[in-house]
C-alpha positions as CSV (number, residue, x, y, z in Angstrom):
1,X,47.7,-27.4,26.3
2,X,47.5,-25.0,23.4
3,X,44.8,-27.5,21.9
4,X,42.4,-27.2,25.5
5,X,42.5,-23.8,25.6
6,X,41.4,-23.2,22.0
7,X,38.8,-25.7,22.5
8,X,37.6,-23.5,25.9
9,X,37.9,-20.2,23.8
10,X,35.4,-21.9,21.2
11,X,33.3,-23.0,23.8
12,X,33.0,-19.3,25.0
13,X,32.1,-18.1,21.9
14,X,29.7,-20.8,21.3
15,X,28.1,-20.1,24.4
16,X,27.3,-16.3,23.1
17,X,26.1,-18.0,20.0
18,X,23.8,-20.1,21.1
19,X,23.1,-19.6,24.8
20,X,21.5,-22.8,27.1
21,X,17.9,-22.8,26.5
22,X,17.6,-20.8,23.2
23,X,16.3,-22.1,20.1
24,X,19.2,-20.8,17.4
25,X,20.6,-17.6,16.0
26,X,18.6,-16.3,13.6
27,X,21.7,-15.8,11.6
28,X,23.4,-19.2,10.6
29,X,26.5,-19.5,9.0
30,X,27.2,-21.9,6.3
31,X,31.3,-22.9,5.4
32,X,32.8,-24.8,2.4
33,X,35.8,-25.4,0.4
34,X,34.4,-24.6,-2.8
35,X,34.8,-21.9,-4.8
36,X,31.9,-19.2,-5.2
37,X,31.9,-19.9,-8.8
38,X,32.1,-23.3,-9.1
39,X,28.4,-25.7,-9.8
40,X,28.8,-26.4,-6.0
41,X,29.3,-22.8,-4.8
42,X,26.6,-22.0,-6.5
43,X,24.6,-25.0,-5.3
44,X,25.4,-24.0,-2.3
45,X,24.4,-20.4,-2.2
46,X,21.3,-21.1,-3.8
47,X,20.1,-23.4,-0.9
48,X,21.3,-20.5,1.8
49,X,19.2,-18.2,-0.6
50,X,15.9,-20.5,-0.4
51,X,16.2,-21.1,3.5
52,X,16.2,-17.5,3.3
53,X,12.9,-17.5,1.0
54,X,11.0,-20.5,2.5
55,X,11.5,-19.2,6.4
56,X,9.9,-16.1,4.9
57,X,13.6,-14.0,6.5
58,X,13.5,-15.4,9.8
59,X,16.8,-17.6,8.8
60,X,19.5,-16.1,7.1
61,X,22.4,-17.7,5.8
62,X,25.5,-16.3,5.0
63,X,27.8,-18.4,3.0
64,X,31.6,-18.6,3.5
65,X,33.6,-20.4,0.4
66,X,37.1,-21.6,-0.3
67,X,38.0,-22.6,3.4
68,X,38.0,-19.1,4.7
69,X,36.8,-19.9,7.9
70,X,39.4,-22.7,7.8
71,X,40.2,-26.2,6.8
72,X,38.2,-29.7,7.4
73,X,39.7,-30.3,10.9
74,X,38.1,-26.4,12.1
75,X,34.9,-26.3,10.7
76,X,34.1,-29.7,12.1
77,X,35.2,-27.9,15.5
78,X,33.1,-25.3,14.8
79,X,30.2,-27.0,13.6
80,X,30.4,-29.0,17.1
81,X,30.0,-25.6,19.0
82,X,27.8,-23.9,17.0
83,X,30.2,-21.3,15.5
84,X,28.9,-22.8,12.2
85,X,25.7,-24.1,11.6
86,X,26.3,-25.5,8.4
87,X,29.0,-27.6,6.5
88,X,28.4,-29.3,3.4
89,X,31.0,-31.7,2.2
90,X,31.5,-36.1,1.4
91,X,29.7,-37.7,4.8
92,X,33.0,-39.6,5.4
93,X,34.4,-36.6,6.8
94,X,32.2,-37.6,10.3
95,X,34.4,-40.6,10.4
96,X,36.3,-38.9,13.5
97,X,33.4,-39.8,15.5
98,X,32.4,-43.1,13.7
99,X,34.8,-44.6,11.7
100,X,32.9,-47.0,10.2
101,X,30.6,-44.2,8.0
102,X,33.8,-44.0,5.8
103,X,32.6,-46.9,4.2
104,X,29.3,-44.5,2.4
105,X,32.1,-43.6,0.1
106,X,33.9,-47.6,-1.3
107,X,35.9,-47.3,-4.0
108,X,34.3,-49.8,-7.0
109,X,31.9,-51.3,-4.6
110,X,28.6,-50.0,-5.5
111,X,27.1,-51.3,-8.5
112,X,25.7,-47.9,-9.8
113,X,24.2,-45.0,-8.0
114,X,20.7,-46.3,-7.4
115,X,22.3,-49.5,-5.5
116,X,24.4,-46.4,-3.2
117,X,21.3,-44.8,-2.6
118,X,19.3,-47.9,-1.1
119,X,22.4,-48.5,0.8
120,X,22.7,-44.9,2.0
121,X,18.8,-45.7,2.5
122,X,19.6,-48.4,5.3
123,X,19.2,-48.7,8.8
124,X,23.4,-49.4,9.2
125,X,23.7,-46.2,7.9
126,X,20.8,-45.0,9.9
127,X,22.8,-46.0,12.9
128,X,26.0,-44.3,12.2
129,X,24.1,-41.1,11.8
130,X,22.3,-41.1,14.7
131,X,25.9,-42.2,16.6
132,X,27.5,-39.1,15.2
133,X,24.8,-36.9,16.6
134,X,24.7,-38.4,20.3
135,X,28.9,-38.3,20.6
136,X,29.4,-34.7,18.3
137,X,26.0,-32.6,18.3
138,X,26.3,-33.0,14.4
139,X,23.5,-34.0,12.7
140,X,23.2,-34.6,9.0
141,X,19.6,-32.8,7.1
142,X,18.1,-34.0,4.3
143,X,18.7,-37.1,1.9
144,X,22.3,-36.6,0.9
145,X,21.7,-39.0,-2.1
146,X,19.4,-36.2,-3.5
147,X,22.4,-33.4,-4.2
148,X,24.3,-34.9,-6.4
149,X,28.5,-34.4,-6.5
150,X,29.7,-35.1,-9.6
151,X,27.8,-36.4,-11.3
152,X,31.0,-38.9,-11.5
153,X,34.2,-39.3,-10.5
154,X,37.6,-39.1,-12.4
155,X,41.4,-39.2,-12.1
156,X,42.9,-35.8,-13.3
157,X,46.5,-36.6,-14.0
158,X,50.0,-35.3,-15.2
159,X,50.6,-38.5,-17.7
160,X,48.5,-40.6,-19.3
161,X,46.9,-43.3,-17.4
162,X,44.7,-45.9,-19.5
163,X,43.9,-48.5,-16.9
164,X,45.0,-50.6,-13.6
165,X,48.7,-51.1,-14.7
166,X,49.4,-47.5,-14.9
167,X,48.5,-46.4,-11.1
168,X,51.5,-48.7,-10.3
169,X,53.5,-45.6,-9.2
170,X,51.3,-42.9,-9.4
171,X,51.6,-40.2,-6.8
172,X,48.2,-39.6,-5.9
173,X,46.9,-37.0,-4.0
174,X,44.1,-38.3,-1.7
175,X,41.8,-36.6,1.1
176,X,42.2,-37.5,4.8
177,X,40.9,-41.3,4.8
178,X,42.3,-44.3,5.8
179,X,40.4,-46.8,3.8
180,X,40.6,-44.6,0.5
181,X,44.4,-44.0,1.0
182,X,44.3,-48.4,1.5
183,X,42.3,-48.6,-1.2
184,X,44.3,-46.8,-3.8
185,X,47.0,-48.1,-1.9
186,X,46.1,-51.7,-3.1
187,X,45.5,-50.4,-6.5
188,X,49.6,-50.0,-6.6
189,X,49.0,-46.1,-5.9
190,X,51.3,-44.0,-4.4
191,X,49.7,-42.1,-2.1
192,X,50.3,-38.3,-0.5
193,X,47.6,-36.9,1.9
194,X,47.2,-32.9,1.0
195,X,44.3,-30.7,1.3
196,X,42.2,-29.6,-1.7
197,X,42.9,-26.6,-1.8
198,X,46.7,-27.6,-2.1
199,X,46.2,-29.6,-5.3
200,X,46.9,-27.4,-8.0
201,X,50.4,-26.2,-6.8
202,X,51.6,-29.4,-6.0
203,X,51.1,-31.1,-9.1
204,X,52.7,-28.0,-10.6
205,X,55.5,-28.7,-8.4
206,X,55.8,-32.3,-8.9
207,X,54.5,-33.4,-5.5
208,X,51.9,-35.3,-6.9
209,X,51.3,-36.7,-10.6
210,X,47.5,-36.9,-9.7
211,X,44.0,-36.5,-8.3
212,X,40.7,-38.0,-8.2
213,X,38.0,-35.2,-8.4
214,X,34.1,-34.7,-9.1
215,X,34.1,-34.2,-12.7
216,X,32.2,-31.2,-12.8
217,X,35.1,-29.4,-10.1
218,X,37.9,-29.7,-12.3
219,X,37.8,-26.7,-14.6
220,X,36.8,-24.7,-11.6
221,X,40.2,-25.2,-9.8
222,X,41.9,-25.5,-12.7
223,X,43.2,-28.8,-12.0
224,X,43.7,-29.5,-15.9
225,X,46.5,-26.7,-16.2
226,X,48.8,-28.5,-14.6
227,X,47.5,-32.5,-15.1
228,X,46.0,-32.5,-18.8
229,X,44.8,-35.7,-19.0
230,X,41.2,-36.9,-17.4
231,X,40.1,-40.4,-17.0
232,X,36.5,-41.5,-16.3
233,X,36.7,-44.2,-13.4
234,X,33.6,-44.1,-11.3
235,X,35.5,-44.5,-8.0
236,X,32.0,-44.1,-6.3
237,X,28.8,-42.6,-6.0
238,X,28.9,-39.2,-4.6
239,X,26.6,-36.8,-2.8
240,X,27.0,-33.7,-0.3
241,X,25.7,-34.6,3.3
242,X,24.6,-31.4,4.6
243,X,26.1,-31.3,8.6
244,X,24.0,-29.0,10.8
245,X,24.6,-28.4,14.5
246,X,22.6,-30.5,15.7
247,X,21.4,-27.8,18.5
248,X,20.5,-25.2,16.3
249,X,18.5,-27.8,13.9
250,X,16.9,-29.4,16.8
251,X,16.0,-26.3,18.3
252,X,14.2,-25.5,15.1
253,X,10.3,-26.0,15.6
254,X,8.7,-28.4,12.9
255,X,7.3,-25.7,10.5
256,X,10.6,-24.5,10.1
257,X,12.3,-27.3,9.7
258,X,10.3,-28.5,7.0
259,X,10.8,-25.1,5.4
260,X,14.3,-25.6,5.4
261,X,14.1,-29.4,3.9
262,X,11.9,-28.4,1.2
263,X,14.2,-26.0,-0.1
264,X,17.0,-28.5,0.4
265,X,15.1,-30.8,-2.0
266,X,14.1,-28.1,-4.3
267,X,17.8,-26.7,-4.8
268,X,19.2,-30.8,-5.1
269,X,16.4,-31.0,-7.9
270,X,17.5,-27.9,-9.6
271,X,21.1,-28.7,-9.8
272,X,21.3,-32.5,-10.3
273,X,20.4,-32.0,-14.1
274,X,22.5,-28.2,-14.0
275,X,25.8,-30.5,-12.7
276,X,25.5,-32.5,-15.4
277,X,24.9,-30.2,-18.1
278,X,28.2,-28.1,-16.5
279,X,30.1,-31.6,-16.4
280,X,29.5,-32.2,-20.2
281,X,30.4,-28.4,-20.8
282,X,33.6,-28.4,-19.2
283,X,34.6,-31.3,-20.9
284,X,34.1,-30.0,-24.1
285,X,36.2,-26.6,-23.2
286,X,38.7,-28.9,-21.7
287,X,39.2,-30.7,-24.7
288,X,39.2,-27.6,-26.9
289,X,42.5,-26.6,-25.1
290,X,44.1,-29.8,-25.6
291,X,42.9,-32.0,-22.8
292,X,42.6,-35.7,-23.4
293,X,39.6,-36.9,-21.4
294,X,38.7,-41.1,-21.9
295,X,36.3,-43.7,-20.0
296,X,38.7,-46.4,-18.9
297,X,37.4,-50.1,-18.2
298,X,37.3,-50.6,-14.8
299,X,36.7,-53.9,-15.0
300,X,40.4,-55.2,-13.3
301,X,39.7,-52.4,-10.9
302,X,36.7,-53.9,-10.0
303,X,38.2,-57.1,-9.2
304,X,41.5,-56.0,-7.7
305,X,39.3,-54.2,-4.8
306,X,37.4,-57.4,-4.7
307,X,40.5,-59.0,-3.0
308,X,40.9,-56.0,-0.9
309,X,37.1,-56.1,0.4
310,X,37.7,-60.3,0.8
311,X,40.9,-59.6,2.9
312,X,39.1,-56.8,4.9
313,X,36.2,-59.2,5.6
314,X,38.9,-61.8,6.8
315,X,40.7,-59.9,9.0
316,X,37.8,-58.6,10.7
317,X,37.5,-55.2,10.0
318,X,34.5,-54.6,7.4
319,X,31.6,-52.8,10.0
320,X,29.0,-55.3,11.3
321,X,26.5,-56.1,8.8
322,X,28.1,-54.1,6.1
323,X,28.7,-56.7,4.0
324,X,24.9,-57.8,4.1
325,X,23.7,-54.2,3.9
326,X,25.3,-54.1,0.5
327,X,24.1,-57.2,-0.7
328,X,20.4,-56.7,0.3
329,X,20.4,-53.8,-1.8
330,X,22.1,-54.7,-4.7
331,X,19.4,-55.1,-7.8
332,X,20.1,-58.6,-8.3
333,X,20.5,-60.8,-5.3
């Protein structure tokens, strides 16, 4: 009961925000879980900025960072009716609506980035989008490939870890998602579902021993104050899928819109190379202060999840036409 009527009260307020017939508020409002500082907050700001620029003021954004207009579970809520217009985070966060799109985001799958990005490129993936849209009004703009998170992944932990044998154990902290929790799972992980923002204290607390984080977020939340050690694993390609109500983008006309996705393309141009540079910075301050930071051979990684994929495929529960997606797009077939 308490559920329905806060989903009737957001409905009312969405219906003020965006009233039957009209194109979209002039003012949109763009949430993350970032913080202002960090390479993404600022990614993020600068692309609220441009839409700004390019739509010559008839689109403001205002930006809201580190979850203060709420958690994952809102914003989605509030994307839906319109209280939001904008959410940028992982795409696998739509897999409320379709499961299956959880799979953009493998662990030790993809060969390398440029095999992702075909595969992101498909018409499977294609079809989850457009399936998120029809059953939650959310629609994803521009090529999420293009704005890079990152620009790699690694394991930020309390103790050392050099390789497989050492996540036997481990309490890692892990995001919402079933077939990453499996995953790591497999890997002899033990896992503990906790929001980001939640990371920091419970490692200091002993909760968890570890997280797996963009490399270039780590000094921004501090992360290696209370887990010192950093290990390079490539757990998968990453970009930021930019979800838009789809009511307010649709009701954009076509000048506009390609307003906005040129400045989306500008901005991911602009900060692919600055993520990078900050990534190599950090790393450098990190190590400065005594933080270990090493590129592990992923190798019996790689084949481990190889048996979890096979057993997946047996049982039945790999999407349709997943498993030929990613082979038609590796390099090498």
């Amino acid at each position: 009961m308490i559920v329905f009527k806060r989903s009737l009260v957001l409905a009312a307020i969405a219906s003020l925000v965006i009233p039957a017939g009209a194109a979209v508020a002039d003012t949109w409002r763009m949430a993350h879980k970032q913080t202002a500082e960090s390479i993404e907050g600022q990614m993020f700001q600068a692309f609220a900025d441009k839409i700004g620029e390019k739509t010559g003021g008839e689109i403001t954004v205002e930006v809201y960072p580190s979850e203060q207009l709420g958690k994952d579970d809102a914003i989605l809520e509030q994307l839906q009716f319109g209280t939001v217009h904008l959410y940028p985070e992982g795409g696998s966060y739509l897999r409320k609506w379709v499961p299956d799109i959880t799979f953009m985001s493998a662990p030790f799958l993809f060969e390398d980035r440029d095999h992702w990005a075909r595969f992101m490129a498909s018409d499977l993936v294609a079809g989850w989008l457009d399936q998120i849209e029809d059953e939650a009004g959310i629609t994803v703009i521009g090529d999420q490939t293009k704005m890079v998170r990152g620009p790699y992944r690694v394991m930020v932990t309390a103790k050392p870890v050099e390789g497989l044998d050492d996540f036997s154990g481990l309490k890692l902290r892990m995001h919402p998602n079933e077939l990453a929790a499996n995953a790591w799972r497999h890997l002899g992980a033990e896992v503990r579902t906790l929001a980001w923002t939640d990371v920091y204290e419970s490692i200091g607390r002993g909760i968890v021993e570890a997280v797996n984080s963009p490399i270039a977020l780590v000094e921004s939340m501090r992360f290696q104050e209370v887990a010192p050690h950093i290990v390079r694993h490539n757990e998968y390609p990453q970009g930021i899928a930019f979800m838009a109500n789809a009511q307010a983008w649709n009701g954009l006309d076509d000048e506009t819109k390609a307003q906005i996705l040129a400045a989306y393309d500008e901005v991911a141009a602009e900060f692919a190379p600055k993520t990078a540079a900050i990534a190599d910075e950090a790393i450098a301050r990190m190590k400065e202060s005594g933080v270990t930071y090493d590129e592990i051979d992923t190798t019996p990684i790689v084949a481990k999840m190889a048996e979890f994929y096979a057993e997946l495929d047996a049982a039945g529960e790999l999407p349709e036409g997943f498993v030929a997606t990613v082979r038609a797009t590796q390099a090498t077939q």
